[in-house]
Every structure is written in C-alpha cells, then in structure tokens.
N, CA, C and O atoms as a Tinker XYZ file with bonds, in Angstrom:
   500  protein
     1  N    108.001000   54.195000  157.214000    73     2
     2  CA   107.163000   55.251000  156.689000    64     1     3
     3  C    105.743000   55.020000  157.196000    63     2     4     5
     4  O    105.214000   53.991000  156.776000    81     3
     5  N    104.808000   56.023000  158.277000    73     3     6
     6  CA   103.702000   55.552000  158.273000    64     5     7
     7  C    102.707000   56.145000  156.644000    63     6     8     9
     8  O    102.836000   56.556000  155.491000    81     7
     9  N    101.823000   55.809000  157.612000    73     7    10
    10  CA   100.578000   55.548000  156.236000    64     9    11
    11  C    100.430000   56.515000  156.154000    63    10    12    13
    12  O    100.053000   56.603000  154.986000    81    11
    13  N    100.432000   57.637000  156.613000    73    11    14
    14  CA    99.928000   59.230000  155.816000    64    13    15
    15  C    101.368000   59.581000  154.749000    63    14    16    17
    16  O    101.333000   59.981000  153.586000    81    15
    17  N    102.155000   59.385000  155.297000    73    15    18
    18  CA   103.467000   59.376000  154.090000    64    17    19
    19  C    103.421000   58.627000  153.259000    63    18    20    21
    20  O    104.325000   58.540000  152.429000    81    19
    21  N    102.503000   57.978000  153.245000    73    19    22
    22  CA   102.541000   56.306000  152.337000    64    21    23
    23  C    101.746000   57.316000  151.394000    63    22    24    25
    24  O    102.255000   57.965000  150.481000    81    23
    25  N    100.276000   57.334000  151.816000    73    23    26
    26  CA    99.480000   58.274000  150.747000    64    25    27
    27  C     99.961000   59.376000  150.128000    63    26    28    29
    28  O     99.910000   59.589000  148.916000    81    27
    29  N    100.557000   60.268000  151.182000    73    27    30
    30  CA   100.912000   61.772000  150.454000    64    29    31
    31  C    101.711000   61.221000  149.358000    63    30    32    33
    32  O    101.494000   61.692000  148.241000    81    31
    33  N    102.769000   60.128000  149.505000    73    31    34
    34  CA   103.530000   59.875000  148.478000    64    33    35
    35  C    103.223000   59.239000  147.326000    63    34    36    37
    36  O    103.808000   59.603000  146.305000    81    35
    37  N    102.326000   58.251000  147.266000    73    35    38
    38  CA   101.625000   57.913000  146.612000    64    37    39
    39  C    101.012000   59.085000  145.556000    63    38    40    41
    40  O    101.418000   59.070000  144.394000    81    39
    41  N    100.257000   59.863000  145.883000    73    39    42
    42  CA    99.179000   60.740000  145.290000    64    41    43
    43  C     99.980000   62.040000  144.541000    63    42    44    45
    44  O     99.701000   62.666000  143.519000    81    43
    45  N    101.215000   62.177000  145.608000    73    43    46
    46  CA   102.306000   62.882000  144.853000    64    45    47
    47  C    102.860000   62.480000  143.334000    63    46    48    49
    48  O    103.172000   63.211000  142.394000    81    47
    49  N    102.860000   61.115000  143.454000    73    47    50
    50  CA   103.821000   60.355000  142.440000    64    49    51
    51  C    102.478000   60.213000  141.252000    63    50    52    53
    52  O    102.867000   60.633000  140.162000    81    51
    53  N    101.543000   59.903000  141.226000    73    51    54
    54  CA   100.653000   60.304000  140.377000    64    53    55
    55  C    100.433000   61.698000  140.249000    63    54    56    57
    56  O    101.070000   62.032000  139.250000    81    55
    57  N     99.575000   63.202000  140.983000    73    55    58
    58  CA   100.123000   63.988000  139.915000    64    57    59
    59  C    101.017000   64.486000  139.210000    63    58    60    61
    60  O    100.995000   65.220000  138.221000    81    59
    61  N    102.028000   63.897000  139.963000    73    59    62
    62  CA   103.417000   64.419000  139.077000    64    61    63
    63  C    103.971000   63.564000  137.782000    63    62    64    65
    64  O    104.783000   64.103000  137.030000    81    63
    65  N    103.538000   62.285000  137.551000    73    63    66
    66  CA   103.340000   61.569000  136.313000    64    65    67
    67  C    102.333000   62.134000  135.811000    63    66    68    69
    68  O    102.892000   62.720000  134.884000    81    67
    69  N    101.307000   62.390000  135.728000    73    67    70
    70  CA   100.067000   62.768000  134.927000    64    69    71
    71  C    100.703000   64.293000  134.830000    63    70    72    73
    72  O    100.362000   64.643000  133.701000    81    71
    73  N    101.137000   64.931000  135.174000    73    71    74
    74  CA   100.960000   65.776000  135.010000    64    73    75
    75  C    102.764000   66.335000  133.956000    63    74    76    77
    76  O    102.887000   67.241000  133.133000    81    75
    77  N    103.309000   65.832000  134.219000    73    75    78
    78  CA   104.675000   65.530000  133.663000    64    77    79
    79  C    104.324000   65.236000  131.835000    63    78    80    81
    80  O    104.774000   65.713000  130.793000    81    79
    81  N    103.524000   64.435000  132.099000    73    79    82
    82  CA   102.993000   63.728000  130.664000    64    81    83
    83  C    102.305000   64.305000  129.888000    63    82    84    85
    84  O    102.534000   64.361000  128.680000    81    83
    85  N    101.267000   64.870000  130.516000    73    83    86
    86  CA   100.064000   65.726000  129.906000    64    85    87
    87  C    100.092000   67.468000  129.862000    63    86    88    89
    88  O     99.394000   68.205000  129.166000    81    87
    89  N    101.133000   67.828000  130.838000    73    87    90
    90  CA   100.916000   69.069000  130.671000    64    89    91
    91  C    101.910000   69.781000  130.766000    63    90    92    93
    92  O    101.702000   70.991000  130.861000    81    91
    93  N    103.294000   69.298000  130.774000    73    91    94
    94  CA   104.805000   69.946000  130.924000    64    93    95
    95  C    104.974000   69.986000  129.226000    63    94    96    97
    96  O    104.878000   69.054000  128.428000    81    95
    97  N    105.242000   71.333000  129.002000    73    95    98
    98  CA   105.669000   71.487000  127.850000    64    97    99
    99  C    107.403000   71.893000  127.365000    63    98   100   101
   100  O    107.824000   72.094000  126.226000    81    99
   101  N    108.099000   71.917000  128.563000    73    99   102
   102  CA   109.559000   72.030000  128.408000    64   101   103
   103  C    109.856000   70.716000  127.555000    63   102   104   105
   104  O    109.522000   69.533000  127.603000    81   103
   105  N    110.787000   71.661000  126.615000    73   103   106
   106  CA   110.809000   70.374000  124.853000    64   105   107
   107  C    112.429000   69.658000  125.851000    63   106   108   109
   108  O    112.772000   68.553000  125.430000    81   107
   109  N    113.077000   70.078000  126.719000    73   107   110
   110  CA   114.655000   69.235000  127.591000    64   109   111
   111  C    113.375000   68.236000  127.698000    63   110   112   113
   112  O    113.476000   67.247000  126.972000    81   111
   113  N    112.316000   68.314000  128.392000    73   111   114
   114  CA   112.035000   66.771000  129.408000    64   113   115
   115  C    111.391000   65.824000  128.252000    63   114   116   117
   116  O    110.414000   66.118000  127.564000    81   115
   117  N    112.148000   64.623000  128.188000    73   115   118
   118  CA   111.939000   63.911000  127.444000    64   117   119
   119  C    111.004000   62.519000  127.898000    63   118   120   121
   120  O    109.880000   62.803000  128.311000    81   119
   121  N    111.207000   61.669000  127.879000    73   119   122
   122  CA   110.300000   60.412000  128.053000    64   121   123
   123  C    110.752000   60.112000  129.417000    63   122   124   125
   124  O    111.871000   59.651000  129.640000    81   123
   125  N    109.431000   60.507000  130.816000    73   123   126
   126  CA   110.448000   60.927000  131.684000    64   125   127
   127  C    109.214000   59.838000  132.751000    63   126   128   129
   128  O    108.038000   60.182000  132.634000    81   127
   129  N    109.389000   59.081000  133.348000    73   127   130
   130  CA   108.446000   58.163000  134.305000    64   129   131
   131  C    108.631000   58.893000  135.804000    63   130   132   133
   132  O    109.799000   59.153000  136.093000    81   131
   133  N    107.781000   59.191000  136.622000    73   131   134
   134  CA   107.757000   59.239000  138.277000    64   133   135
   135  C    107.928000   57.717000  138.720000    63   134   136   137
   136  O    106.983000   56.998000  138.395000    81   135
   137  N    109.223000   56.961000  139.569000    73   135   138
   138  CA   108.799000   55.047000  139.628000    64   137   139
   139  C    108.580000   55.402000  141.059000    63   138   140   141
   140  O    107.803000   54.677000  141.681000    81   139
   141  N    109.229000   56.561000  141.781000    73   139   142
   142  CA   108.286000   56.646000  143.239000    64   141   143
   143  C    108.284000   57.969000  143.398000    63   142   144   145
   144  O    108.308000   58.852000  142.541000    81   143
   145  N    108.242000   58.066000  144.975000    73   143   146
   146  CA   108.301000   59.516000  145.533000    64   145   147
   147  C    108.620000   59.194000  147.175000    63   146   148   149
   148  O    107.776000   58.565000  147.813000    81   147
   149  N    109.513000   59.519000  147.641000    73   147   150
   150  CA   109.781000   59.347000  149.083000    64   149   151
   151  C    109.830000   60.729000  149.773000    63   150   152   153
   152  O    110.527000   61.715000  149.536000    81   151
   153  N    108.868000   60.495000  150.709000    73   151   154
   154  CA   108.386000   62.438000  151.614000    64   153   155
   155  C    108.548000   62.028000  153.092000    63   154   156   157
   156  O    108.086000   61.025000  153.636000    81   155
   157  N    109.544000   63.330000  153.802000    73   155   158
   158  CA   109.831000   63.369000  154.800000    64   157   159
   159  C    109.222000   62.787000  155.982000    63   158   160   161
   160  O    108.538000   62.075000  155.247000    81   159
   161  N    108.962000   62.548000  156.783000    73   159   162
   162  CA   108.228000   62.441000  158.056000    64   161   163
   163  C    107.461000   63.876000  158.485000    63   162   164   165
   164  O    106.308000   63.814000  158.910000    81   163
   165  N    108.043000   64.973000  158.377000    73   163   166
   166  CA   107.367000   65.942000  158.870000    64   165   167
   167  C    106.465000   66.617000  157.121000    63   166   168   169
   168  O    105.999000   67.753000  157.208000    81   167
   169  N    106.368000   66.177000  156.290000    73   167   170
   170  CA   105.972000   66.079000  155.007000    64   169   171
   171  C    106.636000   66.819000  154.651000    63   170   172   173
   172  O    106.700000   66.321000  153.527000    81   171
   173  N    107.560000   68.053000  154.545000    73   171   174
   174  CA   108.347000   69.223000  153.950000    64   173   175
   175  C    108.978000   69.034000  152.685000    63   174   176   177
   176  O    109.220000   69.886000  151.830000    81   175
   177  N    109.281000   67.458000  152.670000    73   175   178
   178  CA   110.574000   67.569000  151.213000    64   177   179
   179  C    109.676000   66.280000  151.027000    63   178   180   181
   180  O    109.260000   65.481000  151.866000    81   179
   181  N    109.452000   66.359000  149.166000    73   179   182
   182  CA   109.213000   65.085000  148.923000    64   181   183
   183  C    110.362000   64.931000  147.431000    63   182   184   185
   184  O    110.400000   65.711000  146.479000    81   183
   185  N    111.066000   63.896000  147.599000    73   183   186
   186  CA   111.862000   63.154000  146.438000    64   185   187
   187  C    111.811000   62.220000  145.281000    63   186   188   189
   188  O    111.939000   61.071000  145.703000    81   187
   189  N    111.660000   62.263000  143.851000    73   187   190
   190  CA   110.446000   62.197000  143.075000    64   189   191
   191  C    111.606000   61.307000  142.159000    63   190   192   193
   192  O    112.469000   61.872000  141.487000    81   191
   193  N    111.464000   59.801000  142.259000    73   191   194
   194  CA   112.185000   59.064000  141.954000    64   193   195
   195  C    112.050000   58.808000  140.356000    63   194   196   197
   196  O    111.005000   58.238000  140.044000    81   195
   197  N    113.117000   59.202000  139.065000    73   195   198
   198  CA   112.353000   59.794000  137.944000    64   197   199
   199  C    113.501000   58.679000  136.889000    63   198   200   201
   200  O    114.726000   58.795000  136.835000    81   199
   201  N    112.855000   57.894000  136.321000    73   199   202
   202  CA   113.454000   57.144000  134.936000    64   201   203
   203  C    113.257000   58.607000  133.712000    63   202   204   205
   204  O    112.476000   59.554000  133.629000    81   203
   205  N    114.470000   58.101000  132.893000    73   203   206
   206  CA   114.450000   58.597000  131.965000    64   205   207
   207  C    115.016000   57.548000  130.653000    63   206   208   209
   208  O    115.895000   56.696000  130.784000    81   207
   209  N    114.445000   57.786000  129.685000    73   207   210
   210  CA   114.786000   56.808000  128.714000    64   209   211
   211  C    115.434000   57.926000  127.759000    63   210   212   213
   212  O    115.008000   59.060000  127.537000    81   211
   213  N    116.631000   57.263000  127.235000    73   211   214
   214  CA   117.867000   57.895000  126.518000    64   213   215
   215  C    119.137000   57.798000  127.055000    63   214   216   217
   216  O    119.379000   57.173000  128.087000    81   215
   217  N    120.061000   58.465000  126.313000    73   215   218
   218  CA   121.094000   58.739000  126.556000    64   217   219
   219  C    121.794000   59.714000  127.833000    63   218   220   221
   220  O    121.106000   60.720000  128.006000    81   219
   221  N    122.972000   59.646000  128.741000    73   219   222
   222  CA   123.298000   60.327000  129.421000    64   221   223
   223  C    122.894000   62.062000  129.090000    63   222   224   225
   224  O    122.390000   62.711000  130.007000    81   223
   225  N    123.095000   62.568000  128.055000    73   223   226
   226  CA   122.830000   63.733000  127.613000    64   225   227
   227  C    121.730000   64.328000  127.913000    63   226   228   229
   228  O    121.596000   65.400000  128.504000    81   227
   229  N    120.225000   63.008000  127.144000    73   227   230
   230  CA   119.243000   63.079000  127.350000    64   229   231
   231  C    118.536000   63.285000  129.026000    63   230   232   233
   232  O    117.531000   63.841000  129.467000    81   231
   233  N    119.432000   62.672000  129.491000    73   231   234
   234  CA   119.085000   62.582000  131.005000    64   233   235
   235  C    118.969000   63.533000  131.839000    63   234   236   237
   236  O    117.986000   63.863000  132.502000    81   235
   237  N    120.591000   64.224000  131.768000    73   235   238
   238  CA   120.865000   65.519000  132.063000    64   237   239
   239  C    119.699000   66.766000  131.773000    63   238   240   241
   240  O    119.194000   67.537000  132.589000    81   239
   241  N    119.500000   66.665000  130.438000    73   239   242
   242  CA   118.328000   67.992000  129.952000    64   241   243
   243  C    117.041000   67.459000  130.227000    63   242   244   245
   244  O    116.146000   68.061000  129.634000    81   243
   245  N    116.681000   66.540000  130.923000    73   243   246
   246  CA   115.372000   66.049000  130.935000    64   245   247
   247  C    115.414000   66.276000  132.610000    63   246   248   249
   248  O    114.392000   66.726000  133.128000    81   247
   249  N    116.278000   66.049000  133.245000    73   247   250
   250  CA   116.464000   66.445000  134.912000    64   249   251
   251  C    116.551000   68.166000  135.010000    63   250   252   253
   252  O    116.269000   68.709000  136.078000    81   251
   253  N    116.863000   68.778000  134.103000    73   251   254
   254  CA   116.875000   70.172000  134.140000    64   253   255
   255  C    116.095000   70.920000  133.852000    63   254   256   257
   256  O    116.045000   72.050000  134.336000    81   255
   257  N    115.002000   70.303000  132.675000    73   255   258
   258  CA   113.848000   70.386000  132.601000    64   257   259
   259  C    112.794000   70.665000  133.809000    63   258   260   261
   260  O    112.008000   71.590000  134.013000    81   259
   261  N    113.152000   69.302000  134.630000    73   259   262
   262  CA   112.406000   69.472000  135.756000    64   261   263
   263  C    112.644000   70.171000  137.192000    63   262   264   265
   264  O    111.943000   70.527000  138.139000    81   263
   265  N    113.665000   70.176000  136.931000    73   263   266
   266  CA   113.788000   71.249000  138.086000    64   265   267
   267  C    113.798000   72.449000  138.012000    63   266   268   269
   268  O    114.017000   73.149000  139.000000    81   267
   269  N    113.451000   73.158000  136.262000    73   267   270
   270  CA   113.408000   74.405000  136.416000    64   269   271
   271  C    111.761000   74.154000  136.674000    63   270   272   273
   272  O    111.059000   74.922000  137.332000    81   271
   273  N    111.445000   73.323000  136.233000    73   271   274
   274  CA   109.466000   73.593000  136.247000    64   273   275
   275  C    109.051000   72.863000  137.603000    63   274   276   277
   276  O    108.094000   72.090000  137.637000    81   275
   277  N    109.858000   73.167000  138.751000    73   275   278
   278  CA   109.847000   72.827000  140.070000    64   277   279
   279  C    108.336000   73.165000  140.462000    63   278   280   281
   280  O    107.337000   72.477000  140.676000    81   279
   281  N    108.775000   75.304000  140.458000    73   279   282
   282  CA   107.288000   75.346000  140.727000    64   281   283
   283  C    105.960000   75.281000  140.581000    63   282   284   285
   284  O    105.083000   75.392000  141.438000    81   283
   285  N    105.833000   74.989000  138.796000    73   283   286
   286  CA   104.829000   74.517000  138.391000    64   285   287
   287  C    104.523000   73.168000  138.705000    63   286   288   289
   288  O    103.350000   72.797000  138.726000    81   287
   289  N    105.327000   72.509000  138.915000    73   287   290
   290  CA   105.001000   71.108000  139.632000    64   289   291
   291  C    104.320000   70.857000  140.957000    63   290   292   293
   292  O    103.668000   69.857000  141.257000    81   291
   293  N    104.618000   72.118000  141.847000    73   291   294
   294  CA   104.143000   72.139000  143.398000    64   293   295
   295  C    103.296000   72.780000  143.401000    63   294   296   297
   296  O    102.536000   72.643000  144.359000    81   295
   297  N    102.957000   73.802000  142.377000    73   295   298
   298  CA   102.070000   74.336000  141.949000    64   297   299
   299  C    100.477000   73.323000  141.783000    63   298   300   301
   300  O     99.476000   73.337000  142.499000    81   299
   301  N    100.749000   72.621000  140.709000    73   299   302
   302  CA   100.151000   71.723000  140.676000    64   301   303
   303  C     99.435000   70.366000  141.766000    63   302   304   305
   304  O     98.361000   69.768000  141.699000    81   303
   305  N    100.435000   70.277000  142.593000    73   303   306
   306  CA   100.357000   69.668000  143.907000    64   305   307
   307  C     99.441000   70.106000  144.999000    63   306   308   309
   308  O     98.763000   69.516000  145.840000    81   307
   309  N     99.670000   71.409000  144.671000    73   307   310
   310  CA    99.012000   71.947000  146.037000    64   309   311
   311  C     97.711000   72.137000  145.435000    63   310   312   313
   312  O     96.778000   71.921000  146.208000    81   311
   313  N     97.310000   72.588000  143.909000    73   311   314
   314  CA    95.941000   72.493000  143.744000    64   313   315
   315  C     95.360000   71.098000  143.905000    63   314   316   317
   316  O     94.160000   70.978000  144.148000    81   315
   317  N     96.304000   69.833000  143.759000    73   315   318
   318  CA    95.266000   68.664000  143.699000    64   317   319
   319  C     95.523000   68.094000  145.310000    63   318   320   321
   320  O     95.449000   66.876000  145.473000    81   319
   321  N     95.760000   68.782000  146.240000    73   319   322
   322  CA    95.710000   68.296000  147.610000    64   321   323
   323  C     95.714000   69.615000  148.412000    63   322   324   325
   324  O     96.745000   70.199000  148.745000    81   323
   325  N     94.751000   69.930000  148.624000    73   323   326
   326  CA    94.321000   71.210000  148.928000    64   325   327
   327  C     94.364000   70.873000  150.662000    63   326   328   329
   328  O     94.403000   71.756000  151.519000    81   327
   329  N     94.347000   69.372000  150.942000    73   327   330
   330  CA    93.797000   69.117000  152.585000    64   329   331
   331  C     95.715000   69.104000  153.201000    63   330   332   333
   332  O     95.975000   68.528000  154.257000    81   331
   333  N     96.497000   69.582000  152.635000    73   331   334
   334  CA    97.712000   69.216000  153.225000    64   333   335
   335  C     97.805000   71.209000  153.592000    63   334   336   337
   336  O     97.534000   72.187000  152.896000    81   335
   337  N     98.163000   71.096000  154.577000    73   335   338
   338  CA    98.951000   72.494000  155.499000    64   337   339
   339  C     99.812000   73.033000  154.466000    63   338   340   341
   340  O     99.525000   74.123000  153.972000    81   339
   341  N    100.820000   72.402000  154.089000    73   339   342
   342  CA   102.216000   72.821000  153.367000    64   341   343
   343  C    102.110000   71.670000  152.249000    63   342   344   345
   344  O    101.543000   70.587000  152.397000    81   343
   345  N    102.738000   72.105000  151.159000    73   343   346
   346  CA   102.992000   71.420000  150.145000    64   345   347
   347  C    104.267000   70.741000  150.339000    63   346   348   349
   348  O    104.917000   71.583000  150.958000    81   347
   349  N    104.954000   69.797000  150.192000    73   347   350
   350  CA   106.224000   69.407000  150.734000    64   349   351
   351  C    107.134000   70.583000  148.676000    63   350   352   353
   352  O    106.671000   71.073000  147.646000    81   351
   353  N    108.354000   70.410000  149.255000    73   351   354
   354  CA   109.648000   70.811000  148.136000    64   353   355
   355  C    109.869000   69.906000  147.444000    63   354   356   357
   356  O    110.463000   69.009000  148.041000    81   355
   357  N    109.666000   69.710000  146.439000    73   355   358
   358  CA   110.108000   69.102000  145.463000    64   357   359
   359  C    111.294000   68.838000  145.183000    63   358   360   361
   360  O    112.023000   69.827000  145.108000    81   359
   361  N    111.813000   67.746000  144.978000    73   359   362
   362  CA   113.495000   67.324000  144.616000    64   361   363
   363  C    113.569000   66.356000  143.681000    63   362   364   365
   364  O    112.746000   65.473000  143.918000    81   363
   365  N    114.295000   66.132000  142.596000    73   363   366
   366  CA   113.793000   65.361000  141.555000    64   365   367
   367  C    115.577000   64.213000  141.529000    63   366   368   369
   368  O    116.673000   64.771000  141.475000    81   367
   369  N    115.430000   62.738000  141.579000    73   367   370
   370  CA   116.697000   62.305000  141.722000    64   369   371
   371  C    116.290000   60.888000  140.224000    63   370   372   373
   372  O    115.348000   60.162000  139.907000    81   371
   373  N    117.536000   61.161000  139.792000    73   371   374
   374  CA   117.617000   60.233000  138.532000    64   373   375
   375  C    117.701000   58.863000  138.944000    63   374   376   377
   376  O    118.707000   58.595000  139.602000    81   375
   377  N    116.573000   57.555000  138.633000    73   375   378
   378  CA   116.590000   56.684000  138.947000    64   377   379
   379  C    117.403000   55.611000  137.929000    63   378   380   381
   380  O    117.207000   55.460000  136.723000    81   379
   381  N    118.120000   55.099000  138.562000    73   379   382
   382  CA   118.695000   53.940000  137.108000    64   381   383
   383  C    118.602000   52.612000  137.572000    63   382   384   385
   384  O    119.322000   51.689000  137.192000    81   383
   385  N    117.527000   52.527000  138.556000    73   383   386
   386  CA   117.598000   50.798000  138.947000    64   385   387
   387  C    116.997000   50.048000  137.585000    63   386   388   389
   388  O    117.111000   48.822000  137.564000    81   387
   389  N    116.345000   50.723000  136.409000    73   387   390
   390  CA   116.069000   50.132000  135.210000    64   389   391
   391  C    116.972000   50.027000  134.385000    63   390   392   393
   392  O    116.576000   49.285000  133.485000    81   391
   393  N    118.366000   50.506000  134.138000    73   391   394
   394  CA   119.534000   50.308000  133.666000    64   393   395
   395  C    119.894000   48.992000  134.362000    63   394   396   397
   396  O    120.151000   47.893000  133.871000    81   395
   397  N    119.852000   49.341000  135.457000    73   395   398
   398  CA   120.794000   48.277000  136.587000    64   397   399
   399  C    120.378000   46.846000  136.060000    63   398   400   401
   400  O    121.089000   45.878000  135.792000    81   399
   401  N    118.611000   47.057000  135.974000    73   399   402
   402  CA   118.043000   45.541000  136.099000    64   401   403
   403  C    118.277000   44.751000  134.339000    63   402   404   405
   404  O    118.139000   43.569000  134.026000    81   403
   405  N    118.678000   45.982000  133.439000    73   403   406
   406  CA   118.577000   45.526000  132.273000    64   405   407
   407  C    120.038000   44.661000  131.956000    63   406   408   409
   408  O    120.217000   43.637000  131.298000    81   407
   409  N    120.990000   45.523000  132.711000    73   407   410
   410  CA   122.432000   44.871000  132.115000    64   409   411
   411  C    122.617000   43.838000  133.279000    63   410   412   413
   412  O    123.780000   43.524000  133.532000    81   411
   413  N    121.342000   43.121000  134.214000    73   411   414
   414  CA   121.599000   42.048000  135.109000    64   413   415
   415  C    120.812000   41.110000  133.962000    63   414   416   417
   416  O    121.430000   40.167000  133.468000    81   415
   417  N    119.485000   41.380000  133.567000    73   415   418
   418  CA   119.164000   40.570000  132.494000    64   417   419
   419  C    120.343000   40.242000  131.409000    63   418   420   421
   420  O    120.845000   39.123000  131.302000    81   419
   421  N    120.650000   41.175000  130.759000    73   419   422
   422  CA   121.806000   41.044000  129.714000    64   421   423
   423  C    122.788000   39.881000  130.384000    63   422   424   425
   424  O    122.931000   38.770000  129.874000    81   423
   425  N    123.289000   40.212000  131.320000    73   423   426
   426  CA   124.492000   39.180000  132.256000    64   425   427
   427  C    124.028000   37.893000  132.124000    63   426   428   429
   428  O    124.724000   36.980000  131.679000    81   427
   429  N    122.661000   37.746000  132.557000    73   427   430
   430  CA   121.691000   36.365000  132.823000    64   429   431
   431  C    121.609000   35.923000  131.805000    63   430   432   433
   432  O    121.615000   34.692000  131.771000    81   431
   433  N    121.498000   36.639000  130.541000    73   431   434
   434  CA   121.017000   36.115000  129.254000    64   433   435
   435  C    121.928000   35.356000  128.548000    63   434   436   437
   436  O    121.803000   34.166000  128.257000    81   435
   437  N    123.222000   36.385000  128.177000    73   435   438
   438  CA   124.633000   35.599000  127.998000    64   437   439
   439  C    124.921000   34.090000  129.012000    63   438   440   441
   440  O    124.903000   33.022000  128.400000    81   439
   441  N    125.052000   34.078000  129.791000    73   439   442
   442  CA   125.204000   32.989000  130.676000    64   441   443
   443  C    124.298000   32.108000  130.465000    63   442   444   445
   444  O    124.685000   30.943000  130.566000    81   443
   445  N    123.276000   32.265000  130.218000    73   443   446
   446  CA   121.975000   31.309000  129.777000    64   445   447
   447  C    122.946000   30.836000  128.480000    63   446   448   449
   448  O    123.558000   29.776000  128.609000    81   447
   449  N    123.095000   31.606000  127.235000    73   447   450
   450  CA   123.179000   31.104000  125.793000    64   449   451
   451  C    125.015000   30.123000  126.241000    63   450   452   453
   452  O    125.350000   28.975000  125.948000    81   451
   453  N    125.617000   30.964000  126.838000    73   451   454
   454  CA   126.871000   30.286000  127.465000    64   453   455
   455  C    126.994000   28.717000  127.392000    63   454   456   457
   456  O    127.600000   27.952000  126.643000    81   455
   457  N    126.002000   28.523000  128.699000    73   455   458
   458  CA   125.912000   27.178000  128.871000    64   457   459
   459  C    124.755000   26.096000  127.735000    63   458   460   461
   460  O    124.586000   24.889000  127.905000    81   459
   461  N    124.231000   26.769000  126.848000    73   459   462
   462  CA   123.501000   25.799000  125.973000    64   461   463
   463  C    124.486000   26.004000  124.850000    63   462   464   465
   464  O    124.211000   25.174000  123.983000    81   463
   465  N    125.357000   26.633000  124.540000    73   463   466
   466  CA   126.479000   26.064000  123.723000    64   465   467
   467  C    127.467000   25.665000  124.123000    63   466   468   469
   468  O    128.302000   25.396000  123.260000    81   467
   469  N    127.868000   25.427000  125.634000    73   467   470
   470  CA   128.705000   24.566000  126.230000    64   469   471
   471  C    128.400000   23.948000  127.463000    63   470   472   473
   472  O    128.935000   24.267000  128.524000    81   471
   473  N    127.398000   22.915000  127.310000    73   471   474
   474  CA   127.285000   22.636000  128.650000    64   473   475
   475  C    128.148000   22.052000  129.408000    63   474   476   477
   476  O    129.189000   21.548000  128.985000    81   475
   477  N    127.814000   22.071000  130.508000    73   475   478
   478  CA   129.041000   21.831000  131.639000    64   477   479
   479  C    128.645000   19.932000  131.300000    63   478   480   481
   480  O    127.673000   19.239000  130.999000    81   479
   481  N    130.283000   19.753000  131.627000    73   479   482
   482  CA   130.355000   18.035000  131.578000    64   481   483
   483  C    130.225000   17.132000  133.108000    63   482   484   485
   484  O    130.913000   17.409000  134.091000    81   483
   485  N    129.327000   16.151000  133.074000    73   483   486
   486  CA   129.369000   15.309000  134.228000    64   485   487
   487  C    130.242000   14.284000  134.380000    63   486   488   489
   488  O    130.100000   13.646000  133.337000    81   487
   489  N    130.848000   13.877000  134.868000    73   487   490
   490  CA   131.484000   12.371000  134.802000    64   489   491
   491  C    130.389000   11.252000  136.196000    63   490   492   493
   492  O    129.879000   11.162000  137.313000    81   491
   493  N    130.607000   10.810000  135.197000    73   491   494
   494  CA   129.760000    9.338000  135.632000    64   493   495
   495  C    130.682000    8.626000  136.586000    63   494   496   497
   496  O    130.016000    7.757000  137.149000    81   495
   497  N    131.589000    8.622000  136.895000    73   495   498
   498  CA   132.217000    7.848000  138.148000    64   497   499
   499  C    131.881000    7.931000  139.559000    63   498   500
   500  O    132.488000    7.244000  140.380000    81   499
C-alpha cells in the first residue's frame, strides 16, 4: 500500500468512527468500532473493517444499519476531504479477529490453570 492509501485510509477510518459514534442515528447500529479501512490503489473502493460487540443477531442489524446509511457516510467523507477527485465506495466487512483473539486467550487461560493444578512431572534420572 503506498502512502497516499496509507493516509486516505487512515483519515477514512477516523471520520467514519467519529462519525458512526456521534452522529448515526439508525437505533440497528449498535456498539459498532471502525479497527481499519483498506482503499484500492486507484482510491475507488474503500473497505471499512467494523467490530461489533453483541450477539450474531446484533451483528447482522448493526451491518445493515450501515450499509443502508452508506450514503450518508460518503457523504460525510467527501465533506471532510474535499482535496480527493472521487470519494472512494464504501463497503462495510464484519471484523471478528476480536472474537478470534478472545477464545485464543480463553484457550491460553485454561491451559495456564491446567497445568498449575497438574503440573507436569520430572523424573530425576
């Protein structure tokens, strides 16, 4: 990725958290984080890497949320980066590497308590 994709994406992924937070009033989107944003090379599509905290259900209506308020989102974009030609498209993809990392903690944790109530035996020979 060069560095102008680095920024656009960057600056993307902040107004679209700030603005997700502070000014989306669709009652589906629930407790909803931007953790990145990855934008094309030719800038056209940017992909708006989105935690959600809750349940599968919750997830679903909180992703639908946002993609109906697509264009108020690019909307928004294009007023706070006025120096870009084209606004890239918005695409919104459900992130769960924070699920992932929690039930690797969980795994780690058990295995931790595992072995301090059974530690493994040495023999001295």
């Amino acid at each position: 990725m060069s560095r102008r994709t680095e920024q656009v994406a960057d600056a993307i992924q902040r107004i679209l958290g700030a603005t997700i937070q502070e000014e989306l009033k669709d009652p589906r989107v629930g407790f909803a984080t931007v953790v990145g944003v990855d934008v094309s090379a030719d800038l056209q599509h940017a992909t708006a890497r989105v935690s959600v905290m809750g349940d599968d259900a919750q997830r679903k209506e909180t992703m639908a949320g946002l993609n109906s308020a697509k264009g108020f989102l690019r909307k928004r974009v294009a007023e706070e980066m006025r120096h870009l030609r084209f606004v890239p498209d918005l695409h919104f993809k459900l992130d769960t590497s924070l699920d992932y990392s929690i039930r690797i903690a969980d795994v780690l944790r058990d295995v931790a308590r595992e072995r301090a109530e059974n530690p493994p035996k040495i023999d001295d020979d």
